[in-house]
C-alpha positions as CSV (number, residue, x, y, z in Angstrom):
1,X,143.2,38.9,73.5
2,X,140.7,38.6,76.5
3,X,141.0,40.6,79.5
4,X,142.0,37.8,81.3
5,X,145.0,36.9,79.0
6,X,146.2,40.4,79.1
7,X,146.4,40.3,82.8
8,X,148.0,36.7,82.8
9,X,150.6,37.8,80.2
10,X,151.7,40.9,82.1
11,X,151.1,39.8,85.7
12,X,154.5,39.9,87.0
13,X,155.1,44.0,85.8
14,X,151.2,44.2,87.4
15,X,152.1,42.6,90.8
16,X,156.1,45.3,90.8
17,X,154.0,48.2,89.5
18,X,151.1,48.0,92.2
19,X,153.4,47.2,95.0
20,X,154.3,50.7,95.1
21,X,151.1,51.9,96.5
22,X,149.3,48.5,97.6
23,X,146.5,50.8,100.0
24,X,145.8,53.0,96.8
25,X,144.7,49.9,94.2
26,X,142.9,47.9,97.4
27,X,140.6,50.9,98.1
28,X,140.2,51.6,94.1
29,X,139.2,47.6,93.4
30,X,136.9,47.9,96.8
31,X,135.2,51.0,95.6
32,X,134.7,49.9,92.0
33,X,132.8,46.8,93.8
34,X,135.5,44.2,91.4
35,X,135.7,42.8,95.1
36,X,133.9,43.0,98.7
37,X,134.7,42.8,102.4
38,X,133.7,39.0,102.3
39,X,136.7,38.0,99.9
40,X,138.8,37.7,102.7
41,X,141.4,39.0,101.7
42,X,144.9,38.8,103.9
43,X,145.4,41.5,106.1
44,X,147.4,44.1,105.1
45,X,149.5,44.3,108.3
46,X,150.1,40.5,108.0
47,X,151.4,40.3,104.3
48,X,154.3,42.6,102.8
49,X,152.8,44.4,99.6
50,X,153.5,42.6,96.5
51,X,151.8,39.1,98.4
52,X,149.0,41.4,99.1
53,X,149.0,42.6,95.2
54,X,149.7,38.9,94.3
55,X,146.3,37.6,96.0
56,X,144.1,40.5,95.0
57,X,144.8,40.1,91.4
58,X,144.2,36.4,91.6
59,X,140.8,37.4,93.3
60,X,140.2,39.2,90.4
61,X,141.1,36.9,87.5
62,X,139.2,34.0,89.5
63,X,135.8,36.3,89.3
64,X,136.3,36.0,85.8
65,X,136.5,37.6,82.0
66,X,134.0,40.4,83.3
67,X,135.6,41.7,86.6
68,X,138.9,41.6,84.2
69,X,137.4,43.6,82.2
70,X,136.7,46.0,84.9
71,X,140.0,46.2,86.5
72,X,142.1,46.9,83.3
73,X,139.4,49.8,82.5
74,X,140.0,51.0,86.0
75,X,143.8,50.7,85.5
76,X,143.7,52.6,82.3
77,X,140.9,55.8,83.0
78,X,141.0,56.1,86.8
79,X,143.0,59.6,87.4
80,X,144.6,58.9,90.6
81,X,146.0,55.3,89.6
82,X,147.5,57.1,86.6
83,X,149.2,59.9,88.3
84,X,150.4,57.4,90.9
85,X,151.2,54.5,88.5
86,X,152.8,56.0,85.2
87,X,154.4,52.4,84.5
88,X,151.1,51.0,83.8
89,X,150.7,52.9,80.4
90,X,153.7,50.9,79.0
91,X,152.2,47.4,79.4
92,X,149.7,45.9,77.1
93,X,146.6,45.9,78.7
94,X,144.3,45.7,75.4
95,X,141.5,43.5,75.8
96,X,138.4,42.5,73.9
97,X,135.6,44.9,73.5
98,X,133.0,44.8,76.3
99,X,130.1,44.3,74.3
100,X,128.9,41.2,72.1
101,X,128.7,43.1,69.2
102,X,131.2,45.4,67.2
103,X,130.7,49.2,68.8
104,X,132.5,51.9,67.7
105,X,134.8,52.4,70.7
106,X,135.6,50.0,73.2
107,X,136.4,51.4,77.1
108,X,139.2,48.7,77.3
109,X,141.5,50.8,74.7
110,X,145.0,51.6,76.0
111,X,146.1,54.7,77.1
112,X,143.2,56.6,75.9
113,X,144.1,56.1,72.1
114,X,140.1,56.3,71.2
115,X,138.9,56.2,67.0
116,X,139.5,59.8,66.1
117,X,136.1,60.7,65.1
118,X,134.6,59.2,68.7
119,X,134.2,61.9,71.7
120,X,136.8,60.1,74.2
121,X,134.4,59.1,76.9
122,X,136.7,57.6,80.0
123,X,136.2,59.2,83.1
124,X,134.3,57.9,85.9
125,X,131.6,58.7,86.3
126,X,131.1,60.0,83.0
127,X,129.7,63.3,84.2
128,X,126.6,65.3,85.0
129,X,123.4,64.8,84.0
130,X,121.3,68.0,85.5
131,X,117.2,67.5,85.3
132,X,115.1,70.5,85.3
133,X,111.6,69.5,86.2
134,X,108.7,71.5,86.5
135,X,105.5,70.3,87.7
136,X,103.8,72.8,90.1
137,X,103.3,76.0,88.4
138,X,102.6,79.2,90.0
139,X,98.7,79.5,88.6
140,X,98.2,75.8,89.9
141,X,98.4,73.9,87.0
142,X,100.4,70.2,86.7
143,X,102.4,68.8,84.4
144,X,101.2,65.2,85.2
145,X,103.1,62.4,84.4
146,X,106.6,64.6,84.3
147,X,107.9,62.6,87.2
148,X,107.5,59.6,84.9
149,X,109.7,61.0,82.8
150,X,112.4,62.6,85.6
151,X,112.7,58.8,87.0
152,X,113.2,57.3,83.6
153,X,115.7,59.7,82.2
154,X,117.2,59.0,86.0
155,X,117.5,55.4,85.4
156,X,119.1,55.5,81.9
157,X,121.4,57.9,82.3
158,X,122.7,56.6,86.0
159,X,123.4,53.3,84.3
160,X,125.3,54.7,81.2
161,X,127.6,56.5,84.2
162,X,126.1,59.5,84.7
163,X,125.6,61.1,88.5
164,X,122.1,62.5,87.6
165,X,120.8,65.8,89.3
166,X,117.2,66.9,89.5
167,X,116.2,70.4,90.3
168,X,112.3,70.7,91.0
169,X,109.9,73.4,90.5
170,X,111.9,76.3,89.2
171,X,111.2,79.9,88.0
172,X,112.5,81.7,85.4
173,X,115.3,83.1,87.4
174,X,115.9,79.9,89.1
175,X,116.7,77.9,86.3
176,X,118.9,80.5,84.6
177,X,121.2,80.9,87.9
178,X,121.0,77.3,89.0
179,X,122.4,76.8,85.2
180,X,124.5,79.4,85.2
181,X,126.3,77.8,88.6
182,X,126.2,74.3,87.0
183,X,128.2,75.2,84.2
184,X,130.7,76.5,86.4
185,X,130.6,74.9,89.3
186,X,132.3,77.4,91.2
187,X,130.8,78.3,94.1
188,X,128.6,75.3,95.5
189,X,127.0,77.1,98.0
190,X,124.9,79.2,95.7
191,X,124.2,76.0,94.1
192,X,122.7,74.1,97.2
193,X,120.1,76.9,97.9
194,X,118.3,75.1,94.9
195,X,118.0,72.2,97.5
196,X,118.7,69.8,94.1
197,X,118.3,66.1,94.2
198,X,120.5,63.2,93.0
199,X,119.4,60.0,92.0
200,X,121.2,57.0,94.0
201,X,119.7,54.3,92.1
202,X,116.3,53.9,93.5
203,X,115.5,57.2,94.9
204,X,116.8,61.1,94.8
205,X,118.4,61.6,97.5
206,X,120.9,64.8,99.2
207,X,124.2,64.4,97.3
208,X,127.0,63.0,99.2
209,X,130.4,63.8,96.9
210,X,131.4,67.0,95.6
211,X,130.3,68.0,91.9
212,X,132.8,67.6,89.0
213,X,132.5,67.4,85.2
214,X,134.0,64.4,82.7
215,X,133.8,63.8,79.5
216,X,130.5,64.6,78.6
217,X,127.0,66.6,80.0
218,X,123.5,66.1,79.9
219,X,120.7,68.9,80.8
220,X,116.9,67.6,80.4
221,X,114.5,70.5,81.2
222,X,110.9,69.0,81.9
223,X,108.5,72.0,81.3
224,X,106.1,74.1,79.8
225,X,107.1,76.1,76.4
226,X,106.8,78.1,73.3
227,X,108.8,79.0,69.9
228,X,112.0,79.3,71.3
229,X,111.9,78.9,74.9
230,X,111.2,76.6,78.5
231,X,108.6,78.7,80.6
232,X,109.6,78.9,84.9
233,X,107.1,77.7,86.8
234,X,106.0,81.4,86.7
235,X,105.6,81.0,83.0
236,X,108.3,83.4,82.0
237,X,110.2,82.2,79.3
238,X,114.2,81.5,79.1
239,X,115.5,81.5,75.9
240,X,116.7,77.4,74.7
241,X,119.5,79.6,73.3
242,X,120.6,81.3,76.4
243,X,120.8,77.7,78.1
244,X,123.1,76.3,75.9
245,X,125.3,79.5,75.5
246,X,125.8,78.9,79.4
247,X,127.9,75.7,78.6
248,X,129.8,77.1,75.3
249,X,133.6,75.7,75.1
250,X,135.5,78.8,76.5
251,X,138.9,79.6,77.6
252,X,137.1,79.0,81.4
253,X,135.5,76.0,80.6
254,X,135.8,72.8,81.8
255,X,133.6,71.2,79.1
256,X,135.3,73.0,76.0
257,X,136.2,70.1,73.1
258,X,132.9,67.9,75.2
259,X,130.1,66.8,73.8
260,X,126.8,68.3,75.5
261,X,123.2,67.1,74.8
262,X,120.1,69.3,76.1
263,X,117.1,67.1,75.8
264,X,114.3,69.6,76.0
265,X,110.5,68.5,76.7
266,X,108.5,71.2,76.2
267,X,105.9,72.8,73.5
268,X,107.4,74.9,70.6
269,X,104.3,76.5,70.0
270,X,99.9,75.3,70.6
271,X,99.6,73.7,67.1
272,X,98.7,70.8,67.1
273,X,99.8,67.9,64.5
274,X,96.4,66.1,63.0
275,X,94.1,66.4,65.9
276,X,91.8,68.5,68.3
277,X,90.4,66.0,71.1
278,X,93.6,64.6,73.8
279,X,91.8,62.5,75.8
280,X,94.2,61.3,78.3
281,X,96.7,63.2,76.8
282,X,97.9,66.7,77.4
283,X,100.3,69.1,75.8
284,X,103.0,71.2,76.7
285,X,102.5,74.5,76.1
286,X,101.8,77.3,77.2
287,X,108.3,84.2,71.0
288,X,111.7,83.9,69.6
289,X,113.7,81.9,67.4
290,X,115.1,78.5,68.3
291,X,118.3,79.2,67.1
292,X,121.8,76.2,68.0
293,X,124.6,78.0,69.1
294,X,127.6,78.8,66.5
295,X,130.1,76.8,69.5
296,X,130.8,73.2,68.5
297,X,129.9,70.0,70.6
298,X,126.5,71.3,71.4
299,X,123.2,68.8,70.6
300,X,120.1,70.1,71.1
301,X,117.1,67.6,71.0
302,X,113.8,68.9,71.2
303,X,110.6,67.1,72.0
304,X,108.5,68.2,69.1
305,X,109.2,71.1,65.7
306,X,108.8,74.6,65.8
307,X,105.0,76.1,66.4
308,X,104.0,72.7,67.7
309,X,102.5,70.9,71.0
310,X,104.6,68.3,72.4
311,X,102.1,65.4,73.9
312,X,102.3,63.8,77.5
313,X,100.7,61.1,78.7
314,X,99.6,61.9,82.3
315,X,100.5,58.8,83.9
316,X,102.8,57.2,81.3
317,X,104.7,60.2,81.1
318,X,106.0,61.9,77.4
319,X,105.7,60.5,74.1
320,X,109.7,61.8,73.5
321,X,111.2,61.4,76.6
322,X,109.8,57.5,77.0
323,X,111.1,56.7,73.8
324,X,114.5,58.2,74.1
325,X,115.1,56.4,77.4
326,X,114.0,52.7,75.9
327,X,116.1,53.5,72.4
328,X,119.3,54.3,74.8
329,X,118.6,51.0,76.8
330,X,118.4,49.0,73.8
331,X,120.9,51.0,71.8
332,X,123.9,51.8,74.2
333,X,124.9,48.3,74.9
334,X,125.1,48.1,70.9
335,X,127.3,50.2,70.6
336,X,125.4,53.1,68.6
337,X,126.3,56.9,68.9
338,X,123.4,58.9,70.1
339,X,122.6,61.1,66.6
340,X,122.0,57.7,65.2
341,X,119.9,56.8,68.6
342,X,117.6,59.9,68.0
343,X,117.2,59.2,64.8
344,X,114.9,55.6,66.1
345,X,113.5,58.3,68.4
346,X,112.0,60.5,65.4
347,X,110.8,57.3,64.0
348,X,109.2,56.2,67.0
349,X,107.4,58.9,68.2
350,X,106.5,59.9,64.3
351,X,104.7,56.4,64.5
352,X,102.5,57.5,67.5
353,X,98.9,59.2,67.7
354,X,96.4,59.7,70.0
355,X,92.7,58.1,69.3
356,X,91.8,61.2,67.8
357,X,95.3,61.0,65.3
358,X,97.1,63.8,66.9
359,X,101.0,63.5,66.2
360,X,104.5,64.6,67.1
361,X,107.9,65.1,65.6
362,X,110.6,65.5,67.6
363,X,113.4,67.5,66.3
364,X,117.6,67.4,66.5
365,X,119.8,69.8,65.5
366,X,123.3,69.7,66.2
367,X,127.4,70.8,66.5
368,X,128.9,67.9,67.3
369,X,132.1,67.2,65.9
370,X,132.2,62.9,66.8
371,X,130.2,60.8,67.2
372,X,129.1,60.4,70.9
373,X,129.1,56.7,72.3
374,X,127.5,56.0,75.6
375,X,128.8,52.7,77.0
376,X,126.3,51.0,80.0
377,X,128.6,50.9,82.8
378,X,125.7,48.7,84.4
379,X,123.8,45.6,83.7
């Protein structure tokens, strides 16, 4: 059934239900952008409710099978509309999947009823995605072409939902608290003395809403590093362990049962794969154990293998990083989980050399109990 249908054939119990709370579902549908200002829409002093509900879902199904698509998902995941609404979960709001092609879960399922081996992705936004990236370090060395990489991972993980955060130029001890406060989110104040950045779709700008968690986190750290561990931009190193132990599913936690990917770009060691000379190119290094963590629904996707130099391109940005973003543009919309995604990434960036042959292989290892499915939630 389209979305359309599915509103048609349960429009009456739409129009009773909505009535109750006609301000509520206006300023949802406004702030979802499923309608503007310019709609011209009665005034809400000049109409009694349910006429009010009666001409904004008309709006709606006259913008056609994509805006219907967006107000049933908003009717079906959006918290508030829920609480205030209970009624809605015993209509039949199923709809046809949002992309061409068969994905694993479709965001139009009813009441949350996702494929059981599928990480239930439906809040809005999606969650965090926090960006650690060092570029200035202490002894005056660049990372050049990082900020490549920040904006790209910016773009791609803003349009799959996520509000995207970007700390700059951090220490040792500054990445471990402004972690440690992340994974919490406890006390925001300690947090904003990192003077942290989010991404608004063009730029990074000061953030404007209050920080909460959904259904699913994302931590990129940008950096210098060896066997083991992400170096500060003093050069002391933090333990990729320790980092992902911050976010294990606890009786405190917010994110326990979620799915959480750490994308780390950063040399595992100075070897480097079938090559000496870089020419453009330059690597990420400069020693313990890179070790995944015993709690479940952790990823942890590293740049390049154990003992080995990730490369970076210093105005293209990373080999890894550039070919994650463009395999999750071409790959979300499909439908694909993001194991699967990496697993193009390995075979991209295996593919690559520099003129004097030098390669990279990128490296996943994994907890994760689902399969984790990133729908675009942008075109």
């Amino acid at each position: 059934m389209s979305a359309q249908n599915a509103i048609r054939s349960n429009k009456t119990a739409i129009h009773e239900i909505l009535s109750g709370d006609h301000r509520l579902i206006l300023n949802k549908v406004y702030e979802n952008k499923l309608i503007s200002q310019r709609d011209n829409l009665k005034s809400i002093n000049s109409a009694n409710a349910e006429t009010h509900v009666i001409e904004l879902v008309d709006k709606i199904m006259n913008k056609g099978e994509d805006k219907c698509k967006d107000f049933l998902n908003l009717l079906q995941t959006d918290g508030a509309i829920k609480e205030t609404f209970p009624q809605l979960a015993s209509l039949q709001l199923s709809c046809t999947p949002l992309l061409s092609e068969p994905v694993q879960v479709s965001s139009c399922q009813h009441d949350g009823n996702m494929s059981q081996d599928v990480y239930q992705i439906i809040s809005r936004p999606v969650g965090l995605c926090v960006i650690i990236n060092n570029n200035n370090f202490k002894d005056g060395s660049q990372r050049r072409g990082t900020d490549k990489d920040a904006q790209s991972l910016a773009e791609v993980f803003r349009c799959l939902g996520f509000r995207v955060l970007m700390f700059e130029d951090l220490n040792k001890d500054q990445m471990d608290q402004a972690l440690t406060f992340v994974a919490s989110l406890a006390d925001m104040s300690q947090l904003q003395k990192f003077n942290f950045k989010e991404w608004d779709g063009s730029s990074f700008v000061d953030p404007q809403q209050v920080l909460e968690h959904g259904d699913a986190f994302i931590c990129s750290i940008l950096s210098h590093g060896k066997k083991g561990v992400v170096l500060g931009t003093d050069r002391n190193p933090l333990p990729i362990k320790e980092i992902t132990r911050k976010f294990r599913g606890c009786d405190q936690s917010v994110l326990i049962g979620k799915p959480k990917v750490f994308l780390i770009q950063a040399c595992q060691g100075s070897n480097i794969q079938r090559g000496v000379q870089m020419n453009d190119m330059e690597i990420d290094d400069d020693t313990s154990p890179l070790t995944i963590p015993e709690e479940a629904d952790v990823l942890v996707a590293m740049a390049t293998v154990e003992d080995h130099a990730s490369l970076r391109h210093i105005v293209d940005g990373s080999w890894f990083v550039q070919s994650l973003c463009e395999q999750l543009k071409e790959r979300c919309p499909r439908g694909e989980d993001i194991v699967s995604i990496l697993h193009y990434v390995n075979d991209d960036v295996a593919h690559r050399e520099t003129s004097s042959l030098a390669k990279q292989m990128p490296e996943v290892r994994f907890t994760l109990r689902k399969k984790l499915v990133l729908p675009p939630q942008c075109t």
